[in-house]
C-alpha positions in Angstrom: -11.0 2.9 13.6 -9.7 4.7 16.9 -13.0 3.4 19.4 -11.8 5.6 22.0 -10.3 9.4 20.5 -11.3 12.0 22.6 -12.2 9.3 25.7 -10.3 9.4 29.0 -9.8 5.8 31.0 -8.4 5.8 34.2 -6.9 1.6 35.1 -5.5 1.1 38.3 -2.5 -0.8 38.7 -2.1 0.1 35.0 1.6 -0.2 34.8 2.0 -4.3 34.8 0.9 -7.5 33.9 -2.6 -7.1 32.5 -3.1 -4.0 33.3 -0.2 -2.7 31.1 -1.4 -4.8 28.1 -5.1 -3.0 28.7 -3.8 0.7 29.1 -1.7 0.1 26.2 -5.3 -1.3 24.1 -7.0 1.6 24.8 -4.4 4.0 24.2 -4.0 2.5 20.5 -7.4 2.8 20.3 -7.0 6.7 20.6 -8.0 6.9 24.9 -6.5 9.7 26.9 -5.1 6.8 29.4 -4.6 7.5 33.4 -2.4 5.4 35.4 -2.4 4.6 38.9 0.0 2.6 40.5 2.3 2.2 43.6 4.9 0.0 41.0 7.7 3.1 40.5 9.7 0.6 37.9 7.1 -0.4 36.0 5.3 3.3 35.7 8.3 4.3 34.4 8.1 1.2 31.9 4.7 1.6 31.0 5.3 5.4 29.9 8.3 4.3 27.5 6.0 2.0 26.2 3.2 4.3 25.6 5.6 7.1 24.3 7.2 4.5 22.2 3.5 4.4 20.6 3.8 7.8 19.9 1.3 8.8 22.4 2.4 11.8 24.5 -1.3 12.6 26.3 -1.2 10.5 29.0 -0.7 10.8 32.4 1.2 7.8 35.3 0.4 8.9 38.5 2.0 7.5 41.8 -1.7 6.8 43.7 -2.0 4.3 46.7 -5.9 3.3 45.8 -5.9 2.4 49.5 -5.5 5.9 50.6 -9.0 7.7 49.8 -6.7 11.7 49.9 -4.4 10.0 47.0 -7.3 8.6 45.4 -9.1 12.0 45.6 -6.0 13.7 44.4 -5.3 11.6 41.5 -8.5 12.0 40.0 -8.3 15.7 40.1 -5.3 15.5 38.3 -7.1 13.8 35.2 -9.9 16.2 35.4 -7.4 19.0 35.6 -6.1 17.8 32.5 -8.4 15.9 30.5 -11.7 17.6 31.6 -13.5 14.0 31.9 -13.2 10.4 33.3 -15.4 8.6 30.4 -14.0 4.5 31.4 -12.8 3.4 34.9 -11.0 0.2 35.0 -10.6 -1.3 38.4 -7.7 -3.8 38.0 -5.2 -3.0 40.8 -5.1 -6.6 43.2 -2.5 -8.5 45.0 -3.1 -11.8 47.1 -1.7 -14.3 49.3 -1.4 -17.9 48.6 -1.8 -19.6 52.1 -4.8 -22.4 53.2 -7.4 -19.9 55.1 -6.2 -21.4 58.8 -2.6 -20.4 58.2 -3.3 -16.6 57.2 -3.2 -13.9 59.8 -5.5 -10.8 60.7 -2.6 -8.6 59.4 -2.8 -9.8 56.0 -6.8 -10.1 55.7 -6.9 -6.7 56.2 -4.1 -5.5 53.6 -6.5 -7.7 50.8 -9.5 -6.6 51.7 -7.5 -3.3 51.4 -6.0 -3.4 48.2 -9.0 -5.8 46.7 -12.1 -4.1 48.1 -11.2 -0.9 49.8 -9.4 0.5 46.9 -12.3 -0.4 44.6 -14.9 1.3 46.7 -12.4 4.4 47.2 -12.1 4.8 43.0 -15.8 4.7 42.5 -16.6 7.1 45.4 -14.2 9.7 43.4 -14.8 8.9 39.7 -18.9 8.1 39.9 -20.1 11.9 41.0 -18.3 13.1 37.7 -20.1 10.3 35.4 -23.1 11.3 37.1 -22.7 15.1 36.3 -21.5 14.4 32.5 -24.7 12.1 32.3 -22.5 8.3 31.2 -19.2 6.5 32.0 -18.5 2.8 31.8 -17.2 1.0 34.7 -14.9 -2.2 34.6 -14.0 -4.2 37.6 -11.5 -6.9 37.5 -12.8 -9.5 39.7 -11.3 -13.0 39.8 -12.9 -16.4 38.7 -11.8 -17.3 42.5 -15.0 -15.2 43.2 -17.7 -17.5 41.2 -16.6 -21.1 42.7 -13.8 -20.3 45.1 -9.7 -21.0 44.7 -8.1 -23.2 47.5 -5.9 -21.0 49.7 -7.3 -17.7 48.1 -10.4 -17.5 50.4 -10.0 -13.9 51.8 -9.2 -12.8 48.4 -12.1 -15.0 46.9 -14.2 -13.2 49.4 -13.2 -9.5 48.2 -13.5 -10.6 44.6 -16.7 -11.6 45.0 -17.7 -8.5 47.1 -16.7 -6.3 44.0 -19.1 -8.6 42.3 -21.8 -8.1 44.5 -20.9 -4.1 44.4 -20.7 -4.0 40.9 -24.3 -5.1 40.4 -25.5 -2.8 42.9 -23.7 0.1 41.2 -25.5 -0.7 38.1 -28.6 -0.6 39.3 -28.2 2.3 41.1 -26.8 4.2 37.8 -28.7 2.6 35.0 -30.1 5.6 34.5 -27.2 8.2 34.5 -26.0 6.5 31.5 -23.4 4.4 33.5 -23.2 0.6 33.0 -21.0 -1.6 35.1 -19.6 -4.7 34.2 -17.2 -7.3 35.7 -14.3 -9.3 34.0 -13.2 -12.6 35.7 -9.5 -13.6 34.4 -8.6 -17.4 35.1 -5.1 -18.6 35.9 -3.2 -15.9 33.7 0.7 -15.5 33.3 1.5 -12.8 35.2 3.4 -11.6 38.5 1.0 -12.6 41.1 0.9 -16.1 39.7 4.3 -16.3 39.7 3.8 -15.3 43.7 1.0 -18.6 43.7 3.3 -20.9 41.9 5.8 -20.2 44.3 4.4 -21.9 47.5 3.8 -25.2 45.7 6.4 -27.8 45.7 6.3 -28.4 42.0 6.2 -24.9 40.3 6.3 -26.8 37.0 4.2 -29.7 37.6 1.3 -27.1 39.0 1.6 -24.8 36.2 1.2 -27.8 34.0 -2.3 -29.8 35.8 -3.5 -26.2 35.8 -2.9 -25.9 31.9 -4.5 -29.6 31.7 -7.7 -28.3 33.6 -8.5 -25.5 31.0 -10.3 -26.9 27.7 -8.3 -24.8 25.7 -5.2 -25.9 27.1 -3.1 -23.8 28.4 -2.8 -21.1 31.2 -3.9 -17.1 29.6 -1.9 -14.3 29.6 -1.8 -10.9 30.0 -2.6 -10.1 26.6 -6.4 -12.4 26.1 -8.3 -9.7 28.6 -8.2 -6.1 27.2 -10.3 -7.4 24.2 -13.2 -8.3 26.9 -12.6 -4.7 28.8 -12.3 -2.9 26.1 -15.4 -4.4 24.5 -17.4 -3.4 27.6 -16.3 0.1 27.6 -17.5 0.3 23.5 -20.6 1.7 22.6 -20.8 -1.8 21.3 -21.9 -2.6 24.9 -24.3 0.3 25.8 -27.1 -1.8 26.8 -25.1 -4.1 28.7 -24.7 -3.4 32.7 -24.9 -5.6 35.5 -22.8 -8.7 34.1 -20.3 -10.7 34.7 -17.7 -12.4 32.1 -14.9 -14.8 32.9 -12.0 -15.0 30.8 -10.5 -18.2 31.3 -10.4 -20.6 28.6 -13.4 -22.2 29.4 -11.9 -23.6 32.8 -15.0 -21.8 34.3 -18.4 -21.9 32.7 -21.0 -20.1 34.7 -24.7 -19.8 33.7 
């Protein structure tokens, strides 16, 4: 069963690490799937991939989220051709791995940016046309960093947990136009921006491995264990869910 025929998703930063592995969930799942990214090699990856699954009707769209014009334009383009933005999928982030004291104003300002700005910038376009077509689901990808913090991730801890904070307000806010809004926390996951964390410890290895000891289940998640949680929330199996906030992390985080 295709959950998704005749459903259009836009995911930012689509085209890489988990956001590749959720854009190509939904699009087996039958979604008309909208990419934005800034990555040009992996866009260009990401649309083999999806043509290799013999879906043609999609669309991988050069979009700086940052840049509210680009943001504007990009979601034009999916109206233009799929008449509808049914899922949004906030997952575009980046980070720097430095103790608070040692970061500069400079690089606050590009995460709160990418992390928060771009966020805001996505639901300020998409929203008005879930409003208007009366129901849309919203997923934002936070971090677990925003429920109980993450040494030297504080400015990034902060943003995540301001698209926390957002999200719930956005969900109460359009409860009744038929949008929900839900959050997805990863934990440690395999992909290119833990590679970037890994790389300012002494012991790439030896971190990689406490962190792995630290998680019940025993090992560090990949890009692969989140689209079931996103695409779960964008179901209608999920319709009278909005406001929440799930971390996917094996079990390293339990929040009440």
């Amino acid at each position: 069963m295709k959950r998704f025929k005749n459903k259009t998703v836009l995911i930012t930063g689509g085209s890489g690490g988990i956001g590749r592995e959720i854009a190509l969930s939904f699009s087996r799942e039958g979604a008309f799937v909208v990419i934005f990214d800034k990555n040009h090699s992996s866009l260009s990856e990401i649309q083999e991939e999806l043509l290799a699954l013999g879906r043609e009707d999609f669309l991988a769209l050069d979009v700086d989220i940052t840049k509210r014009e680009e943001v504007e334009r990009g979601v034009l383009q999916a109206l233009e051709h799929s008449g509808s933005i049914d899922i949004l999928v906030n997952n575009a982030g980046w980070d720097v791995f430095k103790p608070f004291l040692k970061t500069e104003t400079r690089e606050w300002l590009a995460l709160i940016d990418i992390n928060l700005i771009g966020v805001l910038n996505l639901h300020h376009a998409v929203l008005p046309k879930m409003v208007s077509q009366k129901g849309g689901s919203i997923i934002n990808i936070a971090s677990d960093a925003a429920r109980v913090g993450s040494s030297g991730e504080a400015v990034y801890a902060a943003c995540k947990a301001g698209v926390v904070g957002f999200s719930k307000t956005i969900a109460r806010e359009h409860a009744r136009d038929g949008i929900n809004v839900n959050v997805v926390c990863p934990g440690p996951t395999n992909t290119p921006l833990f590679d970037l964390f890994k790389e300012g410890a002494r012991d790439p290895e030896k971190l990689e491995a406490a962190f792995a000891r630290a998680i019940p289940m025993g090992r560090i998640g990949v890009p692969s264990d989140l689209p079931g949680a996103v695409l779960f929330f964008a179901s209608e199996d999920a319709k009278y869910i909005t406001g929440q906030v799930l971390s996917v992390s094996g079990g390293l985080t339990m929040c009440g």
